[in-house]
N, C-alpha and C positions, 0 to 999 in steps of 0.2 A: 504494500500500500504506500510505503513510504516512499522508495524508489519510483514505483507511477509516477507518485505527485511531484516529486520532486523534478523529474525530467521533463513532464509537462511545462511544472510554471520555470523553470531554466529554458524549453524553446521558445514560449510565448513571453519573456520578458516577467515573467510577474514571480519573481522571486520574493519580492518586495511587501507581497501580500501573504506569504506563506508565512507558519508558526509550526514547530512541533516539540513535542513534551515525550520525558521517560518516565516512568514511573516505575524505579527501586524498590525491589523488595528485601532490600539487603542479602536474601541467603542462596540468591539463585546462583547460576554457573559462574564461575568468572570469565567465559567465553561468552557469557551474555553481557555483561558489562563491556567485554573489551573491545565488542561489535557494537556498543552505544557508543564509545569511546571513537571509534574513529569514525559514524556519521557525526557527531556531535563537532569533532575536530575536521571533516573532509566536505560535507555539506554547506555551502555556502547559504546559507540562510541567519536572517540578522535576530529573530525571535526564537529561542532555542529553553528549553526549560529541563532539569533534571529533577523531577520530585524525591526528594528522601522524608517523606511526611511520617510520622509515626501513627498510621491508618492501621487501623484493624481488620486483619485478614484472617481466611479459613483453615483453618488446620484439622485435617483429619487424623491424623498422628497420635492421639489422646482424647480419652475419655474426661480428661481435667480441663485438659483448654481447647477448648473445642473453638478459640478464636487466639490470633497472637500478635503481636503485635510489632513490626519493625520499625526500626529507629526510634523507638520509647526512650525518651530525655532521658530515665533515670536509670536506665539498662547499658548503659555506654560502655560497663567495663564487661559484656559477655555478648555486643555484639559480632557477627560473624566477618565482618569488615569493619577496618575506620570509612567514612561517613568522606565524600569525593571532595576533594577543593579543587571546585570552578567555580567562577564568577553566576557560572549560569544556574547554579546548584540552588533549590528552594528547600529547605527545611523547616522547624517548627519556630527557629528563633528568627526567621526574615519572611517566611510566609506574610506577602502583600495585601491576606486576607484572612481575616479571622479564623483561625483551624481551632478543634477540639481533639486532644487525643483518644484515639479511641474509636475517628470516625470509619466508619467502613470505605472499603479501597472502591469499591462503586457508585457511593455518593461522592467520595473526596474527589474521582475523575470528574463528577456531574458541577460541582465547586468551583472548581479550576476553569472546568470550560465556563461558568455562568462571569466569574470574576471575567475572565477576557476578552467575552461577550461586554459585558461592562468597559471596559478599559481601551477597548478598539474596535468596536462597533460589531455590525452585523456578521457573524459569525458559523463558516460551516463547517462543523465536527470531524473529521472524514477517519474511518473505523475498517480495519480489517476484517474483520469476522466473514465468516464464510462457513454457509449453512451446512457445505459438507460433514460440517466438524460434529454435528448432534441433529438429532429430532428436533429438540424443543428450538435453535437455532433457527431449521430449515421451516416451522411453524411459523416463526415470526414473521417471514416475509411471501409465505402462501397461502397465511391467513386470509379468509372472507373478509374480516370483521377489522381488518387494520384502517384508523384513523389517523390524522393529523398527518399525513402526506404531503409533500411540497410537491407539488403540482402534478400530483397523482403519480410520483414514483415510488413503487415501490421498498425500492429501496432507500427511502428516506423516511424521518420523522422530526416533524418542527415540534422543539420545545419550548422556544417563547420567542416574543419579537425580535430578540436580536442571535437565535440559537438555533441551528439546526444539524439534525447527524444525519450523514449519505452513507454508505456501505457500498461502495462501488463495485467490491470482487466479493459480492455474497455469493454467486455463481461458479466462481472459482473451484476446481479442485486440486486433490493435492499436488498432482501430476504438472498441473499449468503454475503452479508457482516454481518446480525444478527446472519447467521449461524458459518458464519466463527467466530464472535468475543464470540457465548456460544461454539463451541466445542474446540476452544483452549486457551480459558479462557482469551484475551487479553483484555487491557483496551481500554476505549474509553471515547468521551465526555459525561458526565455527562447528560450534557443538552436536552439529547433525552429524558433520563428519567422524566424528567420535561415536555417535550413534550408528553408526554408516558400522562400523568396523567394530563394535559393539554385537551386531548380528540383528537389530532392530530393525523392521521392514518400516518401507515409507510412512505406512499409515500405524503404526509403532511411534513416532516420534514426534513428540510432543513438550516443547518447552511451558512447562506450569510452575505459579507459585507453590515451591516442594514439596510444601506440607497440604496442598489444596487435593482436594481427592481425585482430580482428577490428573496429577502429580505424581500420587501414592507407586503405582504401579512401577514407576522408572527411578524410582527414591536411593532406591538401593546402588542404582548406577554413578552417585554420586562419590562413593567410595572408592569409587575404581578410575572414574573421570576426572575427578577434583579434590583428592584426599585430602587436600589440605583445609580446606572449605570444610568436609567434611563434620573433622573433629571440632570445629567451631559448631556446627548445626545440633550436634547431639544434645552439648551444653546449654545452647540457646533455647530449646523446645522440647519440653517434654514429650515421651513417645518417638523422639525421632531415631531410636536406633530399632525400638521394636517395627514402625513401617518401612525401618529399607531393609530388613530383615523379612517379615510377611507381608509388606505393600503387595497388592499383586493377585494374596491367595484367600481363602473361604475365613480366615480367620479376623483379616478385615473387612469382613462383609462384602468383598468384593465379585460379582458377579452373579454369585447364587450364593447359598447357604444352608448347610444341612445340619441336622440337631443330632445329640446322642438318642440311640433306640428307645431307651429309659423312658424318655421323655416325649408328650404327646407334643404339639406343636403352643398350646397354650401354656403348659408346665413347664415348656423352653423359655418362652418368651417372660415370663413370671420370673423364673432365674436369673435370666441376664437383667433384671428390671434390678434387683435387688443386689446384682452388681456394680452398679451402676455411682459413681457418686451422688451424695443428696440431689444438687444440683439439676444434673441432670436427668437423674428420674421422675425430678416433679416435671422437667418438658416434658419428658415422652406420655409422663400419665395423661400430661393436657390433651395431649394431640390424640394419645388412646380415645379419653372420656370423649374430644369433640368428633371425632370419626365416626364414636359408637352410636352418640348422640345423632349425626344425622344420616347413618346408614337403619337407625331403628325407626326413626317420625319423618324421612325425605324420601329415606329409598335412594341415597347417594351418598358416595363419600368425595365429591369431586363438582368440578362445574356442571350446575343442572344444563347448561346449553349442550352439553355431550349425549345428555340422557335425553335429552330430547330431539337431536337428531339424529339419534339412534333409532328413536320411536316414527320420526317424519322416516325417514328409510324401510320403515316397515317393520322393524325386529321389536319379535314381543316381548314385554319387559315385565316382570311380575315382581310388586313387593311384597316379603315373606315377613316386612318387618321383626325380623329374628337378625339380631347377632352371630355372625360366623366366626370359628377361628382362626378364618382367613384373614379376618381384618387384621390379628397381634401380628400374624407372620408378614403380613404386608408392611407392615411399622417397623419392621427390623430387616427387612430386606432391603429398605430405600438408603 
């Protein structure tokens, strides 16, 4: 996405108008950093931003912090890096706009863009994402029901008068991004190639925040790619040596899930509830009790628009009003 844009407003003169921003999660590859490091330095563009925000991110790694926190002011002597000196670098002590630690890394991007929307007018977001990557992805943009389109493209959404995001290579697959980057010779991260040789197939390769679950599975390659990073990650995050250990397999609930025989599928799920820290057992109770609540008085545990055009398609649908013990095992598979 970046290389597009960037070649575009380089033929057409408008370099002038372009901005791009990184957003640091401190404990990713240093081959991701070091391909920031040289568009940051090789890219001629005069608006350039490296977030090191101490934003709250996902961690599947742990049943204790099920969220964590990079660049946290008061964490400084177990981060996994020192913290970049450029000029261009935004952290918590010069942030140009009021931050809260703590905030989630999908508002704090939402933030940043409103702030510079504010600071330099009308503003268009432009986002890599490309639907090949998930279902719920490819939902987004072959939805019936999508609103707020700038002039009925799909691939966009206005969020306010001076904001709007495009997704230009939502169509993209994986294949057209290796082609794109051998026939116009652009750089990229390193780190594939290390996957490359690793034995990881194309659609295997997947730069994620480490601890993010969708991370978990390749967690363990950090050991062997970046050891030195490594032994900072363990220290920094609880659980992070038990998921590069089992990321990957049934024991992090990854992909399916099977119980001991002993055990019915409700007297599994009861078990692991009770292993669970305080914490987090009262979530899971909520979301039990609201599931149970409206799979017993709706007949759904889900958008009634689904149940109902199930039913416009014809397929008959019967409420038994009874609770299944489908619904605990569904709660622990997600």
């Amino acid at each position: 996405m970046l290389n597009l844009v960037y070649d575009y407003a380089k033929e057409n003169d408008l370099l002038h108008k372009l901005a791009f921003y990184y957003e640091d999660y401190e404990a990713n590859y240093k081959y991701t950093h070091e391909y920031a490091e040289r568009a940051f330095a090789e890219l001629d563009v005069k608006r350039k931003y490296w977030l090191c925000l101490p934003i709250s991110a996902a961690c599947s790694v742990s049943m204790y912090e099920p969220r964590w926190t990079p660049w946290h002011p008061d964490e400084k002597d177990i981060w996994v890096r020192p913290m970049p000196d450029y000029d261009y670098v935004v952290n918590y002590d010069n942030c140009p706009y009021p931050f809260v630690v703590g905030t989630k890394g999908f508002d704090a991007r939402i933030q940043f863009a409103e702030w510079f929307g504010k600071e330099y007018g009308k503003t268009a977001v432009l986002i890599g994402i490309r639907s090949d990557e998930s279902l719920t992805r490819r939902a987004i943009f072959t939805s019936q029901h999508r609103k707020m389109m700038h002039k009925k493209l799909r691939y966009s959404k206005v969020l306010d008068d001076t904001l709007c995001n495009f997704y230009p290579i939502y169509d993209w697959k994986t294949s057209d991004i290796w082609v794109a980057n051998a026939k116009l010779s652009w750089d990229y991260n390193k780190i594939y190639d290390l996957y490359y040789q690793a034995g990881l197939t194309v659609d295997q390769m997947r730069v994620a925040s480490p601890f993010h679950q969708s991370g978990q599975d390749n967690l363990k390659l950090y050991r062997v790619i970046d050891p030195n990073s490594w032994g900072k990650m363990v220290s920094r995050v609880n659980g992070c040596n038990f998921g590069g250990i089992y990321g990957g397999t049934t024991a992090m609930g990854w992909r399916k899930m099977t119980k001991p025989d002993h055990f019915t599928w409700e007297q599994y799920a009861k078990f692991l509830l009770d292993t669970l820290p305080e914490k987090t057992k009262k979530k899971f109770i909520y979301h039990l009790d609201r599931f149970q609540k409206l799979w017993s008085e709706k007949g759904y545990g889900r958008n009634p628009r689904v149940i109902k055009q199930m039913i416009d398609e014809g397929i008959e649908i019967e409420n038994t009003h009874e609770i299944r013990i489908f619904v605990l095992k569904m709660i622990f598979m997600r």
